[in-house]
N, C-alpha and C positions, 0 to 999 in steps of 0.2 A: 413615394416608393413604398412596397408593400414592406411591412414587418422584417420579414426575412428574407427580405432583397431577390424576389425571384427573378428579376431582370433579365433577360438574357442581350447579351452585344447586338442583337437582328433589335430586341425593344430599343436600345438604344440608337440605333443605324437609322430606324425609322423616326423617332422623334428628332434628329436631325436632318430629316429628308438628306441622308447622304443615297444617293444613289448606289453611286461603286460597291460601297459597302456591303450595300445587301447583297447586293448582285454577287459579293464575294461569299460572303455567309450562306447563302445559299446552293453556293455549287460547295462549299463544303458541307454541305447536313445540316445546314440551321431550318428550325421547324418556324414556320412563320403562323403557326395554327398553337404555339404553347402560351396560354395565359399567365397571368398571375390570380394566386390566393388575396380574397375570396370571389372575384367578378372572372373568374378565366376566360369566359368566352367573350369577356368585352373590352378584357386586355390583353391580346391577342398583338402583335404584328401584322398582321391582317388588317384587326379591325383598327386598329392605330391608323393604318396607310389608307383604310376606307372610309373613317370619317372623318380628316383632317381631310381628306382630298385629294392624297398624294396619288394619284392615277398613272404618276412613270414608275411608281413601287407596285402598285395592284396590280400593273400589267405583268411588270416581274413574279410576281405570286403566282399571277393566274399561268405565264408559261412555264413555271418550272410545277407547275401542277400537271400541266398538258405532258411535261416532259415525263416524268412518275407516271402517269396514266400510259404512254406509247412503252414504259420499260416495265411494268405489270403486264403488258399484253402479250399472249403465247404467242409465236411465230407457225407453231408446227403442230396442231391439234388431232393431228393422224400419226397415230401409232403407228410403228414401223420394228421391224424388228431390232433394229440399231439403237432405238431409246431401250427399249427392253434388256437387249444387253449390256446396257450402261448403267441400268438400274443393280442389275443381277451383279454386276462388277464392281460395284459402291458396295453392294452388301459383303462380297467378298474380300474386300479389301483391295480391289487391284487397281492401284492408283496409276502404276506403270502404265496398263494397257487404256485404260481410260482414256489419261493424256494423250498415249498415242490415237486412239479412235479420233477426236477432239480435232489433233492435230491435222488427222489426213480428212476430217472431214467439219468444221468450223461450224456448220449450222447446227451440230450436234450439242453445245454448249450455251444455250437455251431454247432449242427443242423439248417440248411435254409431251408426255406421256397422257392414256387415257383421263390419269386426274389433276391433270394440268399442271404437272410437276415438272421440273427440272432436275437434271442431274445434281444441282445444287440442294437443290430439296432433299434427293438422297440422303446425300453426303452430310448433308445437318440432320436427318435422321439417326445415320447410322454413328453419328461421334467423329467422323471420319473432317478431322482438325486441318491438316497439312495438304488432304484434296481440296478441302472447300478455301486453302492460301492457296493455292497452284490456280484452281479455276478461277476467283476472282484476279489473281495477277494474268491470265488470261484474257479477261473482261467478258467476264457472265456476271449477268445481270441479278443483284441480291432483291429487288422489291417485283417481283414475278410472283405473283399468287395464284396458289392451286382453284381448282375448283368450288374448296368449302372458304377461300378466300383468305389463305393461311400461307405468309412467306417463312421461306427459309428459316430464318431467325424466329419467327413463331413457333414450329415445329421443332426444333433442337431444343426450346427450352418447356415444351410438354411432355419431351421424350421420359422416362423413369429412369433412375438415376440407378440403373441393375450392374449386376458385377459384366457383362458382355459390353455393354458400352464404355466401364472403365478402363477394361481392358483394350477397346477402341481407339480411345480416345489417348492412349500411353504411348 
C-alpha cells in the first residue's frame, strides 16, 4: 500500500475479484483509470483487473467506457433555432421558460448547438447553479463534450471569477 494510502474501494473490489462490487462502484462514479503515487499508470483498476486476468472486470471497464463514449455523443449536430434560444435563455437567466421549452420538447435537453454544446454547457458557463440541479434531475447528460472537447464541469470552472457571475451564481 502506497505511503499515503491512495487506495480507492474499485482498488480494493478488484484485488478481491468481487465482481458486484465494481459493477456498483462504477455506476456510481468510481474511475477505474485512477492510480496510485508513484507507478499510476500501473496501479490502475484497470490494470489490476488486466494483469491478474480478471476478464469479467475488464469487460465491466471496457462497457461502462462504451457507456461515457454513447453519453459524450451529440444527438443534434444541426442548429436549429430552438437550441439558440435556449442558449440566449441561459444567459438571460430564464430558468422558468427553459424548463418549460425542455418540457414540451425533451430532445432539447441534450441537443448541441454549432460547438457542440448543451444547454448544460450554458448553464455552467453562465453560474447559472439551480438550472444546471433542475436539468440534471431531469436527466441531461453531464460528460457531453463540446467541440474543443471540454464538458460542462470543465468550463464552469475556467469561467473568471467577475462580479456578473457572482452575482449569477447568488
Amino acid at each position: 500500500i502506497a505511503e499515503d494510502n491512495e487506495h480507492r474501494a474499485l482498488h480494493f473490489a478488484v484485488r478481491q475479484r468481487n465482481v458486484q462490487m465494481v459493477e456498483l462502484l462504477l455506476e456510481h462514479g468510481a474511475d477505474p483509470d485512477q492510480g496510485v503515487y508513484p507507478r499510476r499508470e500501473a496501479t490502475t483498476p484497470r490494470a489490476l483487473a488486466r494483469d491478474r486476468g480478471y476478464d469479467e472486470i475488464t469487460v465491466l471497464f471496457e462497457a461502462r467506457d462504451e457507456e461515457l463514449r454513447q453519453e459524450a455523443r451529440c444527438p443534434n449536430l444541426t442548429v436549429t433555432p430552438a437550441i439558440d434560444e435556449l442558449s440566449a435563455l441561459v444567459e438571460a437567466g430564464e430558468e422558468a421558460s427553459i424548463l418549460e421549452r425542455i418540457e414540451a420538447d425533451p430532445s432539447l435537453i441534450d441537443s448541441c448547438d454549432d460547438n457542440g454544446e448543451t444547454v448544460v454547457h450554458h448553464a455552467a458557463r453562465w453560474g447559472r447553479v439551480q438550472l444546471l440541479e433542475r436539468l440534471i434531475a431531469a436527466g441531461a447528460h453531464l460528460n457531453k463534450m463540446n467541440i474543443d472537447g471540454f464538458r460542462a464541469v470543465d468550463i464552469a470552472v475556467r469561467q473568471p471569477a467577475d462580479e456578473s457571475r457572482r452575482a449569477a451564481c447568488a
